[in-house]
N, C-alpha and C positions, 0 to 999 in steps of 0.2 A: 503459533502455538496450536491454535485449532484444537482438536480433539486431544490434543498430546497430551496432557496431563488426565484425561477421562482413562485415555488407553492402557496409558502406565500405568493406573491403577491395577489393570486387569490382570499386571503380573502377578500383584498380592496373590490371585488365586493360582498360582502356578500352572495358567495358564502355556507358558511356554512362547508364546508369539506376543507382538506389537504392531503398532502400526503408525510412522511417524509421514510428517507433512515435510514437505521444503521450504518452510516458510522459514525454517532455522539457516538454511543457507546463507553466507554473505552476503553471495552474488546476487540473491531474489529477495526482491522486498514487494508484498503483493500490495502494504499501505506506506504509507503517507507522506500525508498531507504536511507542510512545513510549523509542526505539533510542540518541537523537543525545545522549543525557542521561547515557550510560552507556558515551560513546564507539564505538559500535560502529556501521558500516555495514556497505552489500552495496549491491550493482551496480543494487537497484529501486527506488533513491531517487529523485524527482521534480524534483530541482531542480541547479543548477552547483555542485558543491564545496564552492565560497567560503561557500556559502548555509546550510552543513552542519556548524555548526560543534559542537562538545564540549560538553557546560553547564559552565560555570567554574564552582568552587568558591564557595561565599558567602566573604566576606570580612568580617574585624572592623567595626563599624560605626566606629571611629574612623578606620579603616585606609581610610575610602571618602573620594573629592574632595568631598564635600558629603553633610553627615549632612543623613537623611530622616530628616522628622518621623512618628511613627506617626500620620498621621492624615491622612483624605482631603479633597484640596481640593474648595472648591465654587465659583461660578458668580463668587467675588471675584478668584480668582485668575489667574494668566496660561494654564494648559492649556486653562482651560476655555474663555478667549476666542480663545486658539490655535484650538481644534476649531470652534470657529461657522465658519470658514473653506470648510467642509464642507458640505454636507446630506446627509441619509438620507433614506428616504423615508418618508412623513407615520406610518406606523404602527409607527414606530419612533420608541422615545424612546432620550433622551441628545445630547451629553454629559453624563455624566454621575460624579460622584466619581474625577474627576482624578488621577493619579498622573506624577510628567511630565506627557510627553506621551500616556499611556495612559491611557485614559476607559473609560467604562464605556457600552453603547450595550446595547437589549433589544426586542424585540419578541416579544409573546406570543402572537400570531396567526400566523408563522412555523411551519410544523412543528409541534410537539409546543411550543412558546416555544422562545427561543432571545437568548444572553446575550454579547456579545464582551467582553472586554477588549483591547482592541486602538488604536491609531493611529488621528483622525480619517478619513484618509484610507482607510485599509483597514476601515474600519467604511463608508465611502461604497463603496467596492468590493464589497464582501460583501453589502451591503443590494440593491443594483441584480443581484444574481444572481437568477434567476430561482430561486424557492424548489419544488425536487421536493417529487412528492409522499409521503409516507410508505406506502409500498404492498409489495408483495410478495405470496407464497403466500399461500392463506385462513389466516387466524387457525389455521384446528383444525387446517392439514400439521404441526406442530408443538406440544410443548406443554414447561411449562417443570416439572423435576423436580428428586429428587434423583441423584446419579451417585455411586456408592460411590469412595472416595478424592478428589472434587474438589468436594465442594457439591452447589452448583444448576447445572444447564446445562440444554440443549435437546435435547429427544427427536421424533426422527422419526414421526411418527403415519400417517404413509402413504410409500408408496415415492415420492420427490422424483427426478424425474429429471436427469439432468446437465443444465446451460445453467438448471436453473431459478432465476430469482430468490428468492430466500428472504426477505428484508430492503431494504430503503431507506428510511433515515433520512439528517435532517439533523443537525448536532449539537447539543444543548441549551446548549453551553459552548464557547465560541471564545477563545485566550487567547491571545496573543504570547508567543512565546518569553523575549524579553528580557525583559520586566517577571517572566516567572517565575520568571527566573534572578537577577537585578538587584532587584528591590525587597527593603526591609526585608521582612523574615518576617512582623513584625507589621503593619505595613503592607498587605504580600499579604493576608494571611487576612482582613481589614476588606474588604478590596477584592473578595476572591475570595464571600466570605459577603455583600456588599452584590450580586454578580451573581445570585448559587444565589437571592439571596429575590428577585431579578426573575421568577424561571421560576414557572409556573401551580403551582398547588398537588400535582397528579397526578407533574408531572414531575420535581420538586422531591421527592417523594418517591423517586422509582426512580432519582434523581441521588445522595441521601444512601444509598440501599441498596447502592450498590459497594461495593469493599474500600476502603479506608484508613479512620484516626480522624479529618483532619480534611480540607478542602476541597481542601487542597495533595497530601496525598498521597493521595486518590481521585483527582486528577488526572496524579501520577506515576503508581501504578498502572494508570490505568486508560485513556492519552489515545491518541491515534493520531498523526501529523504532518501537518499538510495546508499547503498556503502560498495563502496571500492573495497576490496579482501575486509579488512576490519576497520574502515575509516570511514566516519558518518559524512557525507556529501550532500549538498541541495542539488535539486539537478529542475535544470529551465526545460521548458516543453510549449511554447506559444501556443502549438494547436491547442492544446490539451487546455489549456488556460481560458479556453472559449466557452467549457460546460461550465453550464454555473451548479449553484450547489440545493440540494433537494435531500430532508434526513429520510428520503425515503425512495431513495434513487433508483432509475430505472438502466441503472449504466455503471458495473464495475471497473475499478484499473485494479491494475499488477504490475511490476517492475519486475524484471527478470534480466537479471545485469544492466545493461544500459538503455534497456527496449522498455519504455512505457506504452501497456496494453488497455487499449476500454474495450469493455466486452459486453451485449445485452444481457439482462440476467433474467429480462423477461421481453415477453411481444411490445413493441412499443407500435402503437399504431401510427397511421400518418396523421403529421398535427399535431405531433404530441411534442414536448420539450425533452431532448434527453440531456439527464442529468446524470452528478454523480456528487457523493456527499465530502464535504470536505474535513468531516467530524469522522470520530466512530459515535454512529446515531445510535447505541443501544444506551440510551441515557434519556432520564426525562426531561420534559419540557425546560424549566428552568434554568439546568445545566449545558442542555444545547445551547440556548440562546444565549450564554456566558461565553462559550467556546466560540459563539459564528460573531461577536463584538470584534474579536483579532483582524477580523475584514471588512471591520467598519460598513455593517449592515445589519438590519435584524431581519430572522429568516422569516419570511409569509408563502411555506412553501404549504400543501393541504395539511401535514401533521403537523404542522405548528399555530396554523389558523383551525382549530379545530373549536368547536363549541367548549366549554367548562368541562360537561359531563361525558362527553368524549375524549378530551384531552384526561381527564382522571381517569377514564378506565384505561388510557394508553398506558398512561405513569406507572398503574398498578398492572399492565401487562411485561414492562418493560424488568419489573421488581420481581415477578414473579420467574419471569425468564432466570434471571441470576439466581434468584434466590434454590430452582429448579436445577441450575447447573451445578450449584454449590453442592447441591443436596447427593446429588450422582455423584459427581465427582468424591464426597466423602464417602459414603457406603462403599465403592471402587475399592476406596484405600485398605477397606477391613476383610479378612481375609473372609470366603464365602460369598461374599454382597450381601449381608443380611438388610432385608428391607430396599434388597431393589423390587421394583414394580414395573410390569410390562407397561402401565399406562405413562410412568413418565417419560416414558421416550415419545409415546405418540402426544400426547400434552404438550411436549417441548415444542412438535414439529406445528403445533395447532395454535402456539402463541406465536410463533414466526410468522405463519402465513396470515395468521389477525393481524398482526403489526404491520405486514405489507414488508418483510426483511427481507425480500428476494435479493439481496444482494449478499447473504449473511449466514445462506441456510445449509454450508457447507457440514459445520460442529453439529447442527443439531438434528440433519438426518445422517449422520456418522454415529452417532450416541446412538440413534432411534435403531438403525439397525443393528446396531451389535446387542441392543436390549432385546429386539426379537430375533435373533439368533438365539440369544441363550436360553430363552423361554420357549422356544422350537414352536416360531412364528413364523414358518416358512414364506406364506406370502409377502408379509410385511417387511422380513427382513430381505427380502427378493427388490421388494420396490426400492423400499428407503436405502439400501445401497445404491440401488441404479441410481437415484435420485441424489445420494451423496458423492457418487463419482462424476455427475454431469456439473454439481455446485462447487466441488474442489476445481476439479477443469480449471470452471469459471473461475474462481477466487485467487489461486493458487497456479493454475500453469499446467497443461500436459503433463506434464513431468511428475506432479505430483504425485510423490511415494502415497500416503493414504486414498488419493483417486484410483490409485491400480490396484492397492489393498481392496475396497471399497469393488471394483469392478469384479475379482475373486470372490467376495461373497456372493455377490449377484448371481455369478457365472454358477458358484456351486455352494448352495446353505447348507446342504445338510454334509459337507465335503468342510466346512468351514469348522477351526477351533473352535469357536464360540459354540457350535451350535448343541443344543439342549443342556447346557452346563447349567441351565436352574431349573429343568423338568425333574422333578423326584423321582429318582431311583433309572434315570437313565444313563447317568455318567457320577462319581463321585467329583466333588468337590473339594 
């Protein structure tokens, strides 16, 4: 969503232009964290609503319209002849061990291997993506340790500059949502253990070294959300499994089809821990630490160990931030913008950088420059685009339509729509 509801506003003014992100795309999901299971969203989910739905409880197996049998179909059965409907491509096998209509599909040559449970169809989807490469920083920017209170994580071995890639992986475990929610338990686990032993021997082990005891809940712990065309998916990522979690992280990811990306979002020195968050952290204190219980740990990352009177003036920056967006975004809606103000775009960008939200500050120097654009703030709006097209990058992807948007303002303000549409008597409104 990012800026997208801010910008749509700015049609009310008959303005003429927009400016949208990719984060509406299917195939990109730049957040999360395995969230939808546990009821909870936020505003950077990748897909329409409808798509987003709660995990329903299991239910008694009597209590189901047709008891499943523990056991997976094979090549006799109707799934399987279901999925021939399909092709993947040659180096890829399956269908395979049926469940429904959820097969089992594997290619070990893929990435690191790489294992669906999934829908013929979104197994022909997924297959025909062009497979990233698994690349990032050299091996040695990095090294993996222990971290006093949290295990094992990832240690900075040289200064990593912001914008650098860190990680790109694909996932080793692709699984639909509904079969994870939906199958017998025993069933699952047959299914889930007949995928893991498709994966090469290497990966299969850094797959079983996550947290949980069994296959189901290394994969609650540990999945991300990605969607195949309009199908909510978990997708396994071992590496990636190694950052532990900090609400004020120094390391974003993005999912861009099948490629999970961590990117610096700012200089991490050597020595330092990189992290990335497994919440969206624009929440206070109490509400995080409700959200980080789901991984049975409480966070003691700096902004959660903060003193009283610092942790309340976060709380109250944190409120202020929304309360700040709400405010813009409504004036937007009415036509004019009566009661926009040049300082809340700069206010916005000034309660980001107090909170330490470098991972976050895509929306809020996107709003900031289009606020001095139209208040014929040349410089500012020169910065804080440059500055919003190098944070979408980050957040969002190259690709990102509002990053190139964002890059045309930079490039030319006073050449830009927006620019002087609230100086008096320079342009009508």
């Amino acid at each position: 969503m990012y800026a997208r509801l801010f910008l749509a506003g700015l049609c009310v003014l008959g303005l003429g232009a927009s400016i949208q992100s990719d984060v509406g795309n299917t195939a990109s999901c730049p957040w999360g964290p395995l969230l939808a299971s546990r009821g909870y969203d936020h505003q950077f989910t990748c897909a329409a609503p409808q798509q987003q739905q709660p995990k329903q409880p299991q239910t008694r197996q009597a209590d189901r319209r047709e008891a499943q049998t523990p056991e997976l179909w094979d090549e006799r059965d109707g799934p399987y002849q279901q999925a021939q409907g399909y092709g993947v491509l040659p180096q890829w096998q399956g269908p395979e061990h049926c469940a429904t209509e959820f097969c089992l599909f594997s290619n070990r040559e893929a990435g690191e291997g790489i294992a669906l449970i999934t829908t013929a169809r979104n197994a022909y989807l997924a297959s025909n993506y062009v497979p990233s490469p698994t690349t990032g920083v050299e091996p040695t920017a990095y090294y993996e340790a222990e971290v006093p209170g949290k295990g094992r994580g990832l240690i900075a071995n040289r200064t990593i500059r912001r914008g650098e890639i860190i990680m790109q992986r694909l996932p080793v475990l692709l699984i639909q949502m509904t079969p994870h929610v939906n199958l017998d338990p025993e069933l699952r686990e047959q299914l889930y253990q007949a995928a893991v032993d498709r994966l090469p021997e290497p990966t299969r082990a850094r797959f079983m070294r996550q947290m949980g005891a069994t296959v189901y809940d290394k994969v609650e712990k540990n999945s991300f959300r990605m969607f195949v065309d309009d199908s909510l998916h978990l997708g396994m990522f071992p590496d990636v499994s190694k950052f532990n979690h900090d609400c004020r992280p120094n390391v974003h990811y993005r999912i861009n089809n099948l490629t999970h990306t961590a990117i610096a979002v700012r200089d991490i020195p050597r020595g330092e821990e990189l992290t990335i968050s497994y919440i969206y952290p624009l929440a206070p204190l109490s509400t995080r630490q409700t959200q980080l219980r789901d991984w049975d740990f409480t966070c003691t990352c700096a902004q959660c160990t903060l003193p009283a009177t610092a942790s309340a003036q976060s709380d109250a920056r944190i409120r202020q931030i929304a309360a700040l967006e709400d405010e813009i975004e409504a004036i937007m809606a009415r036509p004019g913008a009566p009661g926009l103000r040049p300082a809340m775009g700069i206010r916005l960008i000034e309660l980001h950088l107090e909170e330490r939200l470098h991972a976050y500050l895509g929306p809020a120097y996107t709003r900031a420059a289009i606020i001095a654009a139209m208040f014929g703030d040349e410089a500012r709006a020169r910065e804080y685009a440059a500055e919003a097209a190098l944070a979408l990058e980050r957040e969002v992807g190259p690709h990102a339509k509002d990053a190139k948007a964002m890059r045309r303002l930079a490039d030319d303000v006073r050449g830009h729509w927006a620019w002087g549409l609230k100086v008096e008597g320079q342009r009508p409104l």
